[in-house]
C-alpha positions in Angstrom: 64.4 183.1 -132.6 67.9 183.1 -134.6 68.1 178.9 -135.0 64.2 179.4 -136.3 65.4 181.9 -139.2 67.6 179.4 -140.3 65.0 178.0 -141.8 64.0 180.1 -144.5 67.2 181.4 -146.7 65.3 184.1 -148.2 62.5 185.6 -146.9 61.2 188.4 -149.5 61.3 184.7 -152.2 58.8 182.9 -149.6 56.1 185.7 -148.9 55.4 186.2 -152.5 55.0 182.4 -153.1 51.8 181.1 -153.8 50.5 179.1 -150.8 51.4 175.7 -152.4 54.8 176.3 -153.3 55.0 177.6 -149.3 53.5 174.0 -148.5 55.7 171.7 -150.5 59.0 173.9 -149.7 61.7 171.3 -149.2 62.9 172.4 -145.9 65.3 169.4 -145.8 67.1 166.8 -148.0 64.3 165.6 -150.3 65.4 161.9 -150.1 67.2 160.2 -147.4 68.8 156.9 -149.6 69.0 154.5 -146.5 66.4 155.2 -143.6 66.2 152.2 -141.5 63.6 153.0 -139.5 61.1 150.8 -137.9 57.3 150.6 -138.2 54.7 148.7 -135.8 51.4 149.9 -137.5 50.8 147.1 -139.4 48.1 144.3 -138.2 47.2 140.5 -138.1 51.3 139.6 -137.8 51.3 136.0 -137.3 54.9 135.8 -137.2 56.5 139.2 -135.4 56.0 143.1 -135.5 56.2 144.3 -138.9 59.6 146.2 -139.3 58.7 147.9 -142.3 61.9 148.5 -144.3 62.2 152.0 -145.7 65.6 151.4 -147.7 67.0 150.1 -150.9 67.9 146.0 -150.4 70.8 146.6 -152.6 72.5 150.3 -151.0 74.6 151.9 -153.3 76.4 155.1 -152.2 75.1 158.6 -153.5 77.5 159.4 -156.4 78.3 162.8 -155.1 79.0 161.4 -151.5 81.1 159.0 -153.1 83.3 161.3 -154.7 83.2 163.9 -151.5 84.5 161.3 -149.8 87.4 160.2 -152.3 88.3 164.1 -153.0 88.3 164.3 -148.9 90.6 161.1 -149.0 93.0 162.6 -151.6 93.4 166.2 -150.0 94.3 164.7 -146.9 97.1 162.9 -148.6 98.2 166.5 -150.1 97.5 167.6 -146.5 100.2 165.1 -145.2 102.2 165.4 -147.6 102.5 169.2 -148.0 102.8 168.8 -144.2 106.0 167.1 -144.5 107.7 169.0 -147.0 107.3 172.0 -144.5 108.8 169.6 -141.6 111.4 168.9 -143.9 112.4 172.5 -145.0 112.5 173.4 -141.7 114.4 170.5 -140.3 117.2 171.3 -143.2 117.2 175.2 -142.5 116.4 176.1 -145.5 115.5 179.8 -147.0 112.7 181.3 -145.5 110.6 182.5 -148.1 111.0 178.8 -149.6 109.6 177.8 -145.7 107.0 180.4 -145.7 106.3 179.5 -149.3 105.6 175.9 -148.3 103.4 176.9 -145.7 101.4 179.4 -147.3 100.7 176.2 -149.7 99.8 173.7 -146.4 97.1 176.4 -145.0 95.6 176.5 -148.3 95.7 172.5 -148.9 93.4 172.6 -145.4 91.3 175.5 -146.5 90.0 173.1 -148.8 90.1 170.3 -147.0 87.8 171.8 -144.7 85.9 173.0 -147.6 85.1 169.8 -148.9 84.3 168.3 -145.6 81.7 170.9 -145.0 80.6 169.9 -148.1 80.3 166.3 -146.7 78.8 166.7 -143.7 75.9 168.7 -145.2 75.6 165.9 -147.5 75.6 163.3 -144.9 73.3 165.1 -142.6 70.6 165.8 -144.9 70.9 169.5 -145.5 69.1 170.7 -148.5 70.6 172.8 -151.1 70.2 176.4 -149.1 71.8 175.0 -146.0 68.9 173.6 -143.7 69.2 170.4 -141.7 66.6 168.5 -140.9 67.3 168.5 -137.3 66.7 172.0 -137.0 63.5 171.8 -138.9 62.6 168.8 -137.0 63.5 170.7 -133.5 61.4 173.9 -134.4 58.3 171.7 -135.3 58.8 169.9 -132.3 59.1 172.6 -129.9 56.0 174.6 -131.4 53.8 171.8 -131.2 54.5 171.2 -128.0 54.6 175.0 -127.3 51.2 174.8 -128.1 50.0 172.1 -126.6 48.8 169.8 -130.0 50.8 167.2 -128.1 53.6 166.4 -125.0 55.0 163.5 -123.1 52.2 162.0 -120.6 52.7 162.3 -117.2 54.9 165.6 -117.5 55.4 166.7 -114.2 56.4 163.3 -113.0 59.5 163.2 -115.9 56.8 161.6 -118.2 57.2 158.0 -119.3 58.8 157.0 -122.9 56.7 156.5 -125.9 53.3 157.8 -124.1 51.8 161.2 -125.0 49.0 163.1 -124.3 47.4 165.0 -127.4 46.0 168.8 -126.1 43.2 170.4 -127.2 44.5 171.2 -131.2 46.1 167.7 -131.5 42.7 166.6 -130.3 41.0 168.4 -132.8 43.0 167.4 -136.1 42.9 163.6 -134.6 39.2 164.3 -134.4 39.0 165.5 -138.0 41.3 163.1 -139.4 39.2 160.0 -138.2 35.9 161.6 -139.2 37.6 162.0 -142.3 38.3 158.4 -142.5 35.2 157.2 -141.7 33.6 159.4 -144.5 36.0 158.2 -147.1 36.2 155.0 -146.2 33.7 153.6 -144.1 30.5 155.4 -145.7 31.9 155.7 -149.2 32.1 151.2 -148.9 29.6 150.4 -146.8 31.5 149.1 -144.5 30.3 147.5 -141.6 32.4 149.3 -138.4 32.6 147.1 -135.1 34.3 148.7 -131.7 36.2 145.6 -130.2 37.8 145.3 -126.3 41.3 146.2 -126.0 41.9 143.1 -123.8 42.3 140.3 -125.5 42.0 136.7 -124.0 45.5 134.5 -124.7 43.5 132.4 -127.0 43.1 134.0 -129.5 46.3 135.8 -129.6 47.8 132.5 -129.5 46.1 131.3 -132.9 46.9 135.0 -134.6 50.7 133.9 -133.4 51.2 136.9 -131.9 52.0 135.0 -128.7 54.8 132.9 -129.8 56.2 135.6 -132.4 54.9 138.9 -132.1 58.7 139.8 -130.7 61.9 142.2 -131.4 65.7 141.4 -130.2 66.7 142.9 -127.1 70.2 143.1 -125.1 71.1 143.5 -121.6 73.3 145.7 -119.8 75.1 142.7 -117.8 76.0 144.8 -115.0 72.9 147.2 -114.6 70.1 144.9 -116.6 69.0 148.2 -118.4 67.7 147.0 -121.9 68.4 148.6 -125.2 66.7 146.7 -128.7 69.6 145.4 -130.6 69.0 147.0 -134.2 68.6 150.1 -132.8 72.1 150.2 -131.2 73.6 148.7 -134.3 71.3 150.9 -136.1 72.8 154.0 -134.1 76.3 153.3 -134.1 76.7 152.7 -138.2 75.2 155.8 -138.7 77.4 157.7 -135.9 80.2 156.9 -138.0 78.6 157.2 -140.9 77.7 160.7 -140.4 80.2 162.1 -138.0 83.7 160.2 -139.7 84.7 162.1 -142.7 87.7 160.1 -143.1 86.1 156.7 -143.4 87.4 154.9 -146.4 84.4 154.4 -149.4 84.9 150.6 -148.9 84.2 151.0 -145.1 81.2 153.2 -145.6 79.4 151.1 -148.2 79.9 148.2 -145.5 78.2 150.1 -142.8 75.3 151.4 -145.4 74.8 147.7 -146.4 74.4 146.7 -142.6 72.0 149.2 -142.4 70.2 148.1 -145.7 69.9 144.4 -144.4 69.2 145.1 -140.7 66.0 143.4 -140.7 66.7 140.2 -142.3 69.3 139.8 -139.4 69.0 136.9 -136.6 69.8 136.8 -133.4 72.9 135.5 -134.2 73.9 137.6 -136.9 72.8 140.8 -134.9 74.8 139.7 -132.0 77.9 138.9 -133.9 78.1 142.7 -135.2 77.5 143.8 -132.1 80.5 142.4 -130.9 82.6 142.8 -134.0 82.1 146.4 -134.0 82.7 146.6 -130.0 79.2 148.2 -129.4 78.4 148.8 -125.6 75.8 149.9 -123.5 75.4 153.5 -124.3 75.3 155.5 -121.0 77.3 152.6 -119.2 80.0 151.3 -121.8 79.2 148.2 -120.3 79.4 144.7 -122.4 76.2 143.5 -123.7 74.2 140.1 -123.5 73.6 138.1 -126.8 70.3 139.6 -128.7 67.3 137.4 -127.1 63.7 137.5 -128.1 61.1 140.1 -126.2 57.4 140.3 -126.7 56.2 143.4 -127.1 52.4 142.6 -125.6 51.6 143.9 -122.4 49.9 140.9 -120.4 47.3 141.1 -118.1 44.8 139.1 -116.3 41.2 138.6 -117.0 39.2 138.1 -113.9 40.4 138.5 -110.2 41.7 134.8 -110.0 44.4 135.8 -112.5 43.6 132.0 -114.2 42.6 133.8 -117.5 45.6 135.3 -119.0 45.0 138.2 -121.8 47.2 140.5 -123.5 46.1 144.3 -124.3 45.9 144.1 -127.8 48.4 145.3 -130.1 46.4 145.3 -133.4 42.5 146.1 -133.6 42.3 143.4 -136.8 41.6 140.2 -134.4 38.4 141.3 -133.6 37.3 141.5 -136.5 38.4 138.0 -137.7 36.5 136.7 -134.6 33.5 138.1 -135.7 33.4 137.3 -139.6 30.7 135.2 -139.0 28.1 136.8 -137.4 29.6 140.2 -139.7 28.3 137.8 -142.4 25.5 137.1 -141.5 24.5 140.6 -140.6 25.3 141.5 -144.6 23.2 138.9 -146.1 25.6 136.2 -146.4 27.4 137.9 -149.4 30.8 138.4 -150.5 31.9 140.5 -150.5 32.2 143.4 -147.5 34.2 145.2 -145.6 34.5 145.2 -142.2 36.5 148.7 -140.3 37.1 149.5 -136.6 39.0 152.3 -135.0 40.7 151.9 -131.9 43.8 151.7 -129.4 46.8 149.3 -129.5 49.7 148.7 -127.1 53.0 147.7 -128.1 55.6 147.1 -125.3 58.6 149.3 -127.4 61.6 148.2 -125.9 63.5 151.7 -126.6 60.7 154.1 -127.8 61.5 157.3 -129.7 61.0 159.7 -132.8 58.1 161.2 -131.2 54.2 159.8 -132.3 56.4 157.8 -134.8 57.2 155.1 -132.1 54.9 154.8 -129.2 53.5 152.2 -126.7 49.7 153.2 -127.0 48.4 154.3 -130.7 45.1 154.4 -132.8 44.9 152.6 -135.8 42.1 152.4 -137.8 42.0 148.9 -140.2 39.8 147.7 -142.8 40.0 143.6 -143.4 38.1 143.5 -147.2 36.7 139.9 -147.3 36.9 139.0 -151.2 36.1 135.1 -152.8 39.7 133.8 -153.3 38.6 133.3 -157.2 37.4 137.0 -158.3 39.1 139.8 -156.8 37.5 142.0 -159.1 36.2 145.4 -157.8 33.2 147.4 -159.0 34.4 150.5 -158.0 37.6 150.0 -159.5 37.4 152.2 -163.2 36.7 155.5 -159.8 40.7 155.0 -159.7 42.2 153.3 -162.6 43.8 156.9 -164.2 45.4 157.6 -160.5 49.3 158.4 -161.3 51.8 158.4 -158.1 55.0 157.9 -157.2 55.2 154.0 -156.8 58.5 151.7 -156.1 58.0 148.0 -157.0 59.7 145.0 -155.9 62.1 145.0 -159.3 63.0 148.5 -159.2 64.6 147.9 -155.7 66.2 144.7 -156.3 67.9 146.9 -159.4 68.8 149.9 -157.2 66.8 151.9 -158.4 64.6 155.3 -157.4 60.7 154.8 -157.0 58.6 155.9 -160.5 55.1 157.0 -161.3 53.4 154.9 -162.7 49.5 155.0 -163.6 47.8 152.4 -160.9 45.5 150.9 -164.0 49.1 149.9 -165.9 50.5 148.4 -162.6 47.8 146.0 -162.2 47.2 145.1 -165.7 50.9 143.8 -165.5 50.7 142.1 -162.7 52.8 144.9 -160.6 50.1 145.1 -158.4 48.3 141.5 -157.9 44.6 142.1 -158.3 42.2 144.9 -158.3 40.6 145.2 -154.7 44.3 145.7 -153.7 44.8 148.1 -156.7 41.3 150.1 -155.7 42.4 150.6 -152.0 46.1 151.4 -153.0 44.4 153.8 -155.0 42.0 155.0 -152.0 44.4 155.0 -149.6 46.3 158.0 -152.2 43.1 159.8 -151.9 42.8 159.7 -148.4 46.3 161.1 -147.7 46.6 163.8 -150.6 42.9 165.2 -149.3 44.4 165.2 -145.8 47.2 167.3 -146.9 50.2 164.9 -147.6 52.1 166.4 -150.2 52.4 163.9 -153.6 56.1 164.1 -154.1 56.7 162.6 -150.4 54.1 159.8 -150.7 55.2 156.5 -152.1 53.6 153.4 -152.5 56.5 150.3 -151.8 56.1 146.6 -152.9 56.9 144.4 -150.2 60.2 142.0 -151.4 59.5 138.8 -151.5 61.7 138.0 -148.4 59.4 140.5 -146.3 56.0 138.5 -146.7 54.7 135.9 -144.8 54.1 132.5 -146.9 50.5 133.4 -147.0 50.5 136.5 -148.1 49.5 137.3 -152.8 50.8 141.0 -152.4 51.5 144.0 -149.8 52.2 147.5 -150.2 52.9 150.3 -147.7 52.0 154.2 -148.1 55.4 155.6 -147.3 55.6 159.1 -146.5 58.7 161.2 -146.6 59.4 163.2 -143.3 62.8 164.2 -141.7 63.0 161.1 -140.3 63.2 159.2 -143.9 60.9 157.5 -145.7 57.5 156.5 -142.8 55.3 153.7 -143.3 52.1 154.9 -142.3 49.6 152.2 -143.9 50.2 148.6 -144.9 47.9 147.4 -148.1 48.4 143.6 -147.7 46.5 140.5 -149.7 46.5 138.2 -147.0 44.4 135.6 -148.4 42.7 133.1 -146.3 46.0 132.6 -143.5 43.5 134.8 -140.5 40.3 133.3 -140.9 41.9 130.0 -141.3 44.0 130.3 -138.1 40.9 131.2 -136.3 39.1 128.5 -137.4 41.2 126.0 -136.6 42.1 127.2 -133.0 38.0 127.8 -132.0 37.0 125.0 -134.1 34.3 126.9 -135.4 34.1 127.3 -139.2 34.7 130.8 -140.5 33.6 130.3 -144.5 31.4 131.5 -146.8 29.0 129.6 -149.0 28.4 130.0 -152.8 24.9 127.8 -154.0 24.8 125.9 -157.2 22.1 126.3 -159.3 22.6 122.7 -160.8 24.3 120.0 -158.6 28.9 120.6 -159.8 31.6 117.4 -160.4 34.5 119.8 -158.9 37.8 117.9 -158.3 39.2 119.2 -155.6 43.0 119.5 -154.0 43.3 117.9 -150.8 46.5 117.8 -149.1 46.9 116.2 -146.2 49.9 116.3 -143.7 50.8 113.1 -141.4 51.4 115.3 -138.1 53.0 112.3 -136.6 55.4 111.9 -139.1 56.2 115.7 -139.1 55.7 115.6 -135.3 59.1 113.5 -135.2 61.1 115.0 -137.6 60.6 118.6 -136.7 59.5 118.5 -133.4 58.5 122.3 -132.2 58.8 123.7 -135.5 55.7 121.2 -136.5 52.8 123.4 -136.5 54.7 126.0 -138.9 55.8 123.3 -141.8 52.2 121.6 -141.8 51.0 125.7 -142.1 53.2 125.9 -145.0 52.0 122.7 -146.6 48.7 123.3 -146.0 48.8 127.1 -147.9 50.3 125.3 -151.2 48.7 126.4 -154.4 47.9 123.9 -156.7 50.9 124.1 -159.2 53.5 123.9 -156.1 51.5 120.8 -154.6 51.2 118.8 -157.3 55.0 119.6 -158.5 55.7 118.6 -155.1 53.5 115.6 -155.3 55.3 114.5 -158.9 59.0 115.0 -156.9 57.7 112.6 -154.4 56.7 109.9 -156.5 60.3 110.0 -158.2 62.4 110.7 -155.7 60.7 110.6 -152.5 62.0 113.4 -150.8 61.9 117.5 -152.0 63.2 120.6 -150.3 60.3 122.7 -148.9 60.9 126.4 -148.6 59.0 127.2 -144.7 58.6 131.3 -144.8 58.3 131.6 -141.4 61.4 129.2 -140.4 63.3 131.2 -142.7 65.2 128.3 -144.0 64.2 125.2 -146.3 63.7 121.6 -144.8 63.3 118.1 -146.4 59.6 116.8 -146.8 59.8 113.1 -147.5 56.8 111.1 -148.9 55.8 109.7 -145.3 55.0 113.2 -144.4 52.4 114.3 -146.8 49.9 112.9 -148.8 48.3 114.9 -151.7 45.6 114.2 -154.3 43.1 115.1 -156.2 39.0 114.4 -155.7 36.2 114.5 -157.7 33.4 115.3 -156.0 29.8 116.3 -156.7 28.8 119.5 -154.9 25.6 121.9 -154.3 27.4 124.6 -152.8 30.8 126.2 -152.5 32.5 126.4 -149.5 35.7 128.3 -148.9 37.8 130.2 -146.8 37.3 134.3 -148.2 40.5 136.0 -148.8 41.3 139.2 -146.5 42.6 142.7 -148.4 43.6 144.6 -145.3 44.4 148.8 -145.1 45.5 149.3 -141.8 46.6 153.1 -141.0 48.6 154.0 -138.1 46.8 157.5 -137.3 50.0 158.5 -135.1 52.2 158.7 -138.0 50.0 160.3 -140.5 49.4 163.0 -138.2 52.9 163.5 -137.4 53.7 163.6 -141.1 51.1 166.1 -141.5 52.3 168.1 -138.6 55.8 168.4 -140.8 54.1 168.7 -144.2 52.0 171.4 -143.1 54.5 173.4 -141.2 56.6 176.8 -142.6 57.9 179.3 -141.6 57.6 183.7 -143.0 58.9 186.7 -142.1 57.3 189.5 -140.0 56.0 192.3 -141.1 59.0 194.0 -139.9 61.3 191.5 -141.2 62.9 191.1 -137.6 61.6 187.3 -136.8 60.3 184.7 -138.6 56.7 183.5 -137.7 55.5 179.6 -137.8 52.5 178.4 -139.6 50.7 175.6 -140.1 49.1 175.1 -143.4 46.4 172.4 -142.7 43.9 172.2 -145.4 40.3 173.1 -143.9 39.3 169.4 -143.5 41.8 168.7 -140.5 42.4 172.3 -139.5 41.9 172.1 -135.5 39.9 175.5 -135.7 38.3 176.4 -139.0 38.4 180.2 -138.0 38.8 183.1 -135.8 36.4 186.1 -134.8 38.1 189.2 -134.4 37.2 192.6 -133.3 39.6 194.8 -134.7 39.4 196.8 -131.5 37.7 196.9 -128.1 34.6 198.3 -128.6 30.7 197.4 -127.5 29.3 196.8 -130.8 32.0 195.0 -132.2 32.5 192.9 -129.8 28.2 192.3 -130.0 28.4 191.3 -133.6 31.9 188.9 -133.1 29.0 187.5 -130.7 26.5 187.4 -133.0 28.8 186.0 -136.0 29.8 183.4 -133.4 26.1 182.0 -132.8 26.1 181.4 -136.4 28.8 179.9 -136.9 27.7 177.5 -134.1 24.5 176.8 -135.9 25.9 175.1 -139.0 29.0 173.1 -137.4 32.2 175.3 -137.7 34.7 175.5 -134.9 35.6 179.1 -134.2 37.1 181.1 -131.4 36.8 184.6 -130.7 39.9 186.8 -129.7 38.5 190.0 -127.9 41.9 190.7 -126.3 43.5 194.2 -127.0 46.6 193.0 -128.8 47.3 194.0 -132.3 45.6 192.5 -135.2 49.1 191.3 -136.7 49.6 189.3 -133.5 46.2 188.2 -133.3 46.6 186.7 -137.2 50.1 185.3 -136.1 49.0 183.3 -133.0 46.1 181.5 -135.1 48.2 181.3 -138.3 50.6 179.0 -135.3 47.7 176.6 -134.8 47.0 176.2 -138.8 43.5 178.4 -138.5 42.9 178.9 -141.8 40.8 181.8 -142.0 40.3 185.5 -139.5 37.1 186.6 -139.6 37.8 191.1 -138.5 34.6 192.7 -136.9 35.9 196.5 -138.0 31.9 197.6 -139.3 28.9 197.1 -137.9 27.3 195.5 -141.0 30.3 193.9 -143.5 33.6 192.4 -141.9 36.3 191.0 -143.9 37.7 187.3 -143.9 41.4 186.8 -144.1 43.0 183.6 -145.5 45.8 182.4 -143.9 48.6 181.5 -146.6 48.1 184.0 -148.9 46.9 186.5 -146.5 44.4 188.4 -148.6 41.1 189.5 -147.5 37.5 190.1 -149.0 34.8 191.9 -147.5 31.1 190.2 -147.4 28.0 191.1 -145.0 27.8 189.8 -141.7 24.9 187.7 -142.9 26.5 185.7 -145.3 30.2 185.2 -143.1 28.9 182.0 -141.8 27.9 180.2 -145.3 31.2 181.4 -147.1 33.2 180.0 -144.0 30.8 177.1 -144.2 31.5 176.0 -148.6 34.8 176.6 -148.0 35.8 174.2 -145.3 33.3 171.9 -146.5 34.9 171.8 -149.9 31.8 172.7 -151.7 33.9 175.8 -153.3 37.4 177.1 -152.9 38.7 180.2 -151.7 39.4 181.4 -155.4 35.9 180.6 -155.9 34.6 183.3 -153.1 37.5 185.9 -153.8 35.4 186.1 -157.6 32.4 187.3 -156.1 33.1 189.3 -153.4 35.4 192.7 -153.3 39.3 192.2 -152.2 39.9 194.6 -148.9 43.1 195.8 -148.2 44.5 197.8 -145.2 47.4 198.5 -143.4 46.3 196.0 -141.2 45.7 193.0 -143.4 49.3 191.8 -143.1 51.6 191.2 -139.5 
């Protein structure tokens, strides 16, 4: 237990804290500036898995790091050069009390070189200010959930299988709560029509998402053993080995390596394999040489049917089947715009080199919403519920200026146009809700802008809920305006139409934008990269089409910027026609615009798992004790029934409180085993109970909450209602504490 009381640098400071300030301790560096890790929770990727970037585009290095590192530089130099002066004196024979003298001055030049590179390192390793590291938090969370069984690695006793785990009975429970949770905020709060689609998925339709031809990440080769490693992550790995373990690494050198990790994800495979090999990075248990980065889809295939004609993929985003079936979903909601559509479910992902725990795994739950919204109002009735909502947000100029995320108030972000309409405002601001209510603390929850170089062509706007863990910053849910690209693909693909109709009252003259691209001609000048430029055309707005169409006329050629080939090419006036129709119309038809949430559940849970977790002393100061501070809503076990000792009647009415508690819906567990009291309270405080229910009468008994530890006394009667307002959120525990009597006894604490 020594490495756990690390964790806490003074005891008697945490157990008087109020049970808020215990939740939102900073147990580790409170911002990590470059984090480059990757995210796959995102849905409906037409192009490849979503990297989510979780770093500054423009890295500059942390002032005090900076001038560690250039204090470090210049004492070595004293170092040296005290070193030689001592060589020298010796080398002349020179007095010795001018030797000893000289090297009384060398031992204290290195005192303080090694002072300053301790300073360094817990700088670079993301120590907070009382000296914990993150990895040590990270370890001690780690090993008590697993301890007690909220999660482990599948398939244990066969040496388990990477990026699969098996959730046990508490990590069942707060995945439980967390998803009824969702439902109730979500789902019933919008109406929302949920659908429960197959995890197989025929090749068709993952073909028109993209997902077939793109949905990859860059992977390398042993080229002796074939063992494969994903390229980023070995780059990733080896900038920040030096980073954090060479002290003597000059601040030019450093900022190079920070900026590689910055711009990791706009790399090709060229550029990726050109830094491998300029930084001489080999397979890491081998040292072998490694193959050029080549493409890897991360579906796992399958075949429908025993002939194995009908290939499939297991899905790896939930979101297609709900684009399939828009239009019957519209048709059940009275053919009016506009609705939501949710599903919860499983996805697989093939990770090349799974790790970080439930951050990175092969099978996960996400639960997405696709918002179907007329292109021409995104307006949202519900929108003044979250217009006053202040957080911690970090739009796209504040990173291309370097600088930190802000708060700003959600109504002033959308007004100017930070935030591109209100349906994506409204669900940023649900989505901050959601998380806070869960038990997310405020200051580690972000909301980032999307750079402009991170969105698809098709996309108006897209956000992601980042939450701070030791890990960095986590994308846990993507907020994206995808406007018509999914429904569109679809259609195209099945040839059925997915629109929605608006009726005129009174016959409309419309003039319309039609642009139409001459495949052939585009057929022979791009060849394989056809179908993307005519996509590109095709999603023009009207300003950029008819600019286009004016550049044509007068010069016959433009440059056309293709977001998905990265690159522009050279439309010429043989390749496109566009114009303008007037046309008299009854009805509206259009393709509806999609505002998607999509939540990877995995990662929220994990963030709450570190969130939640802190540590307090014994009673007899000899240990520290871990606790989980889940808020009632996700709390795996709402409470516990104790008899304070063995005893017939005590052990009849822990039975009887038990029945009760049954009846109205509260998850309870009785402990009638003869250890103390204190350990009793310590085991459950372990597994985030949040209150202890002591049978020491035969007619009151007294509840204990679990972060401030007090206790009232109420009658056995009412033990099941109080328990019941409380975790329902229909009154707090400060509420119940004003009307019934605080107990105390030597037994209330461990």
């Amino acid at each position: 237990m020594q490495f756990i009381s690390l964790l806490l640098s003074s005891s008697s400071a945490l157990s008087s804290s109020s049970s808020s300030t215990r939740r939102y301790l900073p147990l580790f560096s409170p911002l990590l500036k470059i984090s480059p890790i990757f995210f796959s929770t995102s849905s409906s990727l037409p192009s490849k898995p979503h990297h989510f970037n979780t770093r500054n585009p423009f890295p500059t290095m942390d002032p005090a790091e900076e001038t560690l590192r250039k204090t470090l530089a210049e004492k070595q130099t004293a170092v040296t050069s005290q070193a030689n002066v001592v060589r020298d004196l010796k080398a002349s024979h020179a007095d010795l009390s001018d030797i000893e003298a000289a090297l009384v001055a060398l031992q204290a030049l290195k005192l303080e070189k090694t002072t300053i590179e301790n300073e360094l390192q817990a700088a670079i390793s993301g120590s907070s200010s009382n000296g914990i590291n993150k990895e040590v938090f990270r370890q001690t969370l780690v090993n008590t959930l697993e301890r007690r069984l909220f999660y482990i690695p599948s398939f244990k006793i066969y040496r388990g299988v990477a990026g699969l785990y098996d959730y046990g009975p508490p990590g069942c429970a707060v995945k439980s709560n967390v998803l009824a949770f969702w439902r109730q905020h979500f789902v019933l709060e919008e109406n929302m029509l949920e659908v429960d689609c197959p995890c197989v998925t025929p090749e068709v339709v993952l073909k028109a998402s993209g997902h077939v031809e793109k949905f990859t990440d860059l992977m390398v080769k042993d080229e002796k053993t074939g063992t494969c490693y994903r390229a980023d992550h070995l780059l990733k790995d080896f900038c920040k080995e030096n980073l954090e373990k060479d002290l003597s690494l000059p601040v030019e050198k450093v900022t190079e390596l920070k900026h590689v990790l910055a711009v990791l994800d706009e790399f090709s495979a060229e550029e990726l394999g050109s830094k491998i090999k300029e930084y001489g990075i080999t397979a890491p248990d081998t040292k072998n040489s490694l193959s050029d980065p080549y493409p890897f889809n991360l579906m796992f295939q399958t075949s429908i049917g025993p002939s194995g004609l009908s290939p499939g993929y297991m899905r790896p985003e939930t979101a297609q089947g709900i684009f399939v079936n828009f239009k019957d979903l519209y048709y059940y909601n009275g053919n009016k715009l506009p609705f939501a559509a949710a599903q919860i479910g499983q996805a697989f992902r093939n990770e090349i080199s799974p790790r970080q725990g439930l951050l990175r795994v092969r099978e996960f739950t996400l639960a997405e919403i696709e918002h179907f919204v007329d292109p021409d109002d995104k307006s949202h009735p519900k929108y003044g519920d979250v217009v006053d909502l202040e957080f911690l947000m970090f739009p796209r100029e504040e990173q291309m200026s370097g600088q930190e995320a802000k708060r700003l108030r959600l109504g002033e972000a959308v007004s100017k146009g930070i935030v591109n309409n209100e349906t994506l405002g409204y669900f940023i601001g649900r989505v901050y809700l959601f998380l806070t209510c869960l038990g997310i603390d405020k200051e580690r929850l972000r909301f980032r802008q999307h750079l402009a170089n991170e969105m698809a062509h098709y996309a108006a706007d897209c956000w992601d809920a980042e939450i701070e863990c030791s890990y960095g910053w986590i994308e846990c849910v993507g907020i994206a305006d995808r406007s018509a690209y999914d429904l569109r693909a679809h259609s195209d693909k099945s040839g059925v139409p997915l629109v929605a109709h608006e009726k005129f009252s009174e016959p409309r003259e419309v003039e319309k934008l039609v642009i139409a691209p001459v495949k052939k001609e585009l057929g022979l000048a791009f060849k394989g990269n056809q179908k993307m430029v005519v996509e590109a055309l095709e999603a023009m707005g009207e300003k950029e089409a008819m600019e286009m169409k004016a550049t044509l006329e007068s010069k016959g050629e433009v440059d056309f910027q293709v977001c998905t080939l990265g690159k522009a090419v050279t439309i010429k006036s043989s390749m496109v026609s566009i114009s303008k129709e007037k046309k008299k119309e009854h009805q509206r038809v259009f393709t509806p615009s999609v505002i998607e949430p999509s939540f990877g559940i995995g990662r929220i849970i994990y963030c709450l798992f570190e969130h939640s977790f802190y540590t307090r002393p014994s009673k007899a100061g000899d240990e520290q004790l871990n606790v989980f501070c889940f808020p009632p809503l996700v709390a795996p076990i709402k409470c516990t029934v104790f008899p304070l000792v063995q005893n017939q009647q005590y052990e009849e009415v822990a039975k009887q409180i038990s029945k009760s508690l049954t009846a109205v819906g509260i998850s309870h567990k009785i402990d009638i085993t003869g250890t103390s009291i204190g350990k009793r309270y310590a085991r459950t405080d372990e597994l985030g109970v949040p209150f202890a229910i002591t049978v020491d009468t035969t007619t009151t008994v007294t509840i204990r909450e679990r972060d401030s530890k007090d206790q009232i006394r109420v009658p056995i009667e009412k033990v099941a209602s109080i328990v019941k307002e409380v975790t329902d959120g229909q009154s707090t525990w400060g509420d119940v504490q004003w009307i019934y009597p605080t107990h105390s006894s030597i037994s209330a604490d461990e």
